[in-house]
C-alpha positions, 0 to 999 in steps of 0.5 A, a space after each residue: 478530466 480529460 488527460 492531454 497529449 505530453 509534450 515532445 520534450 516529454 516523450 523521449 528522454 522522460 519516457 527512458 527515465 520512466 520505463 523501469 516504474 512501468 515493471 508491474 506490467 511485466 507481472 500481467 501476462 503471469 496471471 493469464 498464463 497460470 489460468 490457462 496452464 494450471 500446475 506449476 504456473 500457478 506459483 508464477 505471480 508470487 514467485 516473481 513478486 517476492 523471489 524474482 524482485 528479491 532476486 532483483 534487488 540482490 543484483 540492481 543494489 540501492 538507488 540513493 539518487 534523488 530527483 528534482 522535486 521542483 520538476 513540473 508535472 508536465 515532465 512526470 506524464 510517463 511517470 503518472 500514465 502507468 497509475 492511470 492505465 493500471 486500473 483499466 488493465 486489472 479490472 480486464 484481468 480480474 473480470 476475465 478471471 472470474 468469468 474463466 476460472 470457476 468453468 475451466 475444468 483443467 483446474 482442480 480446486 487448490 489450483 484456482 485458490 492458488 490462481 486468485 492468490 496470484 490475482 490478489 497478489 497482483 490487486 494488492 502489491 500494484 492496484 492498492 499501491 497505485 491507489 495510495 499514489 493516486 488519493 493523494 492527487 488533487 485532480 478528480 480522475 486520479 481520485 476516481 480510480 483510486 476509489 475504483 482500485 479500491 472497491 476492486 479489493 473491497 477496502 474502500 475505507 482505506 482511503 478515508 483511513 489513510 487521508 485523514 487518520 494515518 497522516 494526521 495521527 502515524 505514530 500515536 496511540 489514535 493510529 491504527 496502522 502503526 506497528 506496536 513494538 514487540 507486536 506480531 503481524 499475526 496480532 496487528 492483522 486483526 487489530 487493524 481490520 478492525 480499528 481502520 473501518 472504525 477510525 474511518 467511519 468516526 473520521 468522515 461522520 467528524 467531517 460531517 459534523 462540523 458541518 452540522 449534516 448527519 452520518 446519513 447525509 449523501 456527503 459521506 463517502 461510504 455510500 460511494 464506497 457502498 455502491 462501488 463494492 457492491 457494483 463489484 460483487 453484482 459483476 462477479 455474480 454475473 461473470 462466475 456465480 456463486 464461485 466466483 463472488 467467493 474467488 473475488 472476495 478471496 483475492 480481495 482479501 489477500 489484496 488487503 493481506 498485502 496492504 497490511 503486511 506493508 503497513 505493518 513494516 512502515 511503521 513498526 516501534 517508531 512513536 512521535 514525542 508525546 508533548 503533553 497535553 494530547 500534542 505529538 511532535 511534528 511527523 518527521 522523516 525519522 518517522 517512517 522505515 525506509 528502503 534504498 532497493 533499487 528493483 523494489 521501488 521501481 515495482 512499487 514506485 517509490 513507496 519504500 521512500 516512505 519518509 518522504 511521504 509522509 514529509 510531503 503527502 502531495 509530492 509525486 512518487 517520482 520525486 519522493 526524495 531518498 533520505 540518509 540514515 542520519 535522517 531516517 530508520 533504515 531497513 536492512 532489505 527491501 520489502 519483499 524480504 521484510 513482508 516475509 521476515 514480518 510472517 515469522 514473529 521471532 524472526 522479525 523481532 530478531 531482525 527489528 527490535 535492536 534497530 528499534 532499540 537503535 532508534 531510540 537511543 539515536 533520536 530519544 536519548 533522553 527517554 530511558 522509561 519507554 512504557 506501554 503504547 496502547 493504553 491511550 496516555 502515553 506513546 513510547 512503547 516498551 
């Protein structure tokens, strides 16, 4: 679908009120500096992701503002513009990394391991994410490159995952993603590599089924998912070889580090009320951390407003609407100090379990026998 021109209302005050959601362009040029320079540089990417934005947030503080979510897609399009610019921008960046790096004799070893790392950092904090806000859009383009971000990281089953499984089941035992109380990142990684791909296959063979066509019918889209990943890998063959298939697949699966870092923080010990009869509560905003961090959210558009999503799944970034801690689970820091604290187990469950503690007396008053989660029966966790 062809994107058509803003209109003058559009293109002035909009664009002002948009720019700080464009800050993930300002890591691009990072990337081409490390391959070219080698040595320190190569800590440039994740030392602006994590230190810098840290940094950042420190300064800027929250943003509690909450805009019109009323307001017209027509008034969005500088908003919208830098998730469908950024696949093009990465696919450059990526493609030329590969074609470079593996030849380029100015780097040792460690220090094109450590050029991917950043390139995986750059695919997963800004390419997964933008793929998250664009597969939850109706209009076929955005779609599209939600799928072509994707299988640039080689996890094209998230989509399928995330659409039909974690919205409809985030905070019960049949969720993958959501963080069991007292369980370790180092445990959920794993766990949730393995689960997701499965719960992703058995939710669109489902969808098939009811329709009376088999799991091989063209309908499903893991073969789209098939052929995209392996068109990815063909032209990292041909750009870098043998080495740079390794250091596509390298940065890919620091992408999806990333993604599952994120995941795991979202959600961590927050359960829906188990009904009876295999019924939850409606999801709720209370069902999700969120993070006021001004810097943060500017870089991830929106993403720690992660209440909201899950509230309105459809409803723009820009107008994800911020919510009070009367409302929702709060964290004490933005994401990028929480992905680091979440790498430290007895770090994170210092920090997290009292304030999962906290929630449950807050919305739960009434549940004093909290019981294992992953046994499939019951959903409050110990």
């Amino acid at each position: 679908m062809t994107q058509q021109a803003p209109p003058f209302s559009a293109s002035i005050a909009d664009w002002q009120h948009a720019l700080p959601f464009w800050a993930s362009l300002a890591l691009v040029p990072l990337a081409i500096v490390e391959a070219v320079h080698g040595g320190w540089t190569v800590l440039a990417l994740p030392a602006a992701s994590w230190g810098l934005f840290i940094l950042l947030d420190a300064i800027t503080g929250r943003d509690e503002a909450n805009a019109d979510p009323a307001t017209p897609d027509d008034q969005l399009y500088w908003y919208r513009l830098v998730t469908l610019i950024w696949f093009p921008i990465q696919l450059a960046v990526l493609a030329w990394a590969v074609w470079y790096v593996p030849t380029a004799a100015h780097l040792t070893t460690f220090e094109k391991i450590a050029v991917f790392f950043g390139i995986g950092v750059l695919s997963g904090t800004v390419g997964i994410n933008y793929s998250h806000e664009l597969m939850h859009q109706k209009n076929r383009l955005e779609r599209w490159l939600a799928d072509l971000l994707l299988a640039s990281v080689l996890y094209s089953h998230f989509r399928s995952e995330h659409l039909l499984v974690h919205h409809r089941y985030v905070g019960t035992p049949r969720d993958a993603v959501t963080a069991r109380y007292n369980e370790g990142f180092h445990r959920f990684f794993p766990r949730v590599l393995r689960q997701s791909l499965r719960s992703a296959w058995r939710a669109e063979t489902a969808m098939l089924a009811r329709k009376d066509l088999p799991w091989h019918n063209a309908a499903n889209p893991f073969w789209r998912y098939w052929a995209l990943q392996g068109g990815f890998l063909v032209l990292a063959f041909l750009l870098g070889g043998w080495v740079g298939v390794g250091l596509f697949i390298y940065q890919a699966f620091i992408a999806v580090w990333q993604l599952e870092l994120v995941n795991y923080i979202e959600h961590y010990g927050l359960t829906r009320k188990h009904l009876g009869d295999g019924r939850y509560e409606h999801v709720l905003p209370r069902h999700s951390w969120n993070s006021a961090q001004m810097a943060s959210n500017r870089l991830l558009i929106n993403l720690q407003r992660h209440s909201d999503h899950h509230y309105k799944p459809d409803r723009r970034f820009p107008l994800l609407q911020n919510h009070t801690e009367a409302e929702a689970p709060q964290l004490p820091y933005g994401y990028p100090v929480m992905t680091l604290a979440a790498m430290v187990p007895p770090l994170w469950r210092r920090v997290m379990n009292p304030r999962v503690r906290r929630w449950r007396g807050q919305y739960y008053p009434e549940i004093t026998d909290w019981k294992p989660y992953s046994n499939g029966r019951n959903p409050l966790p110990r």
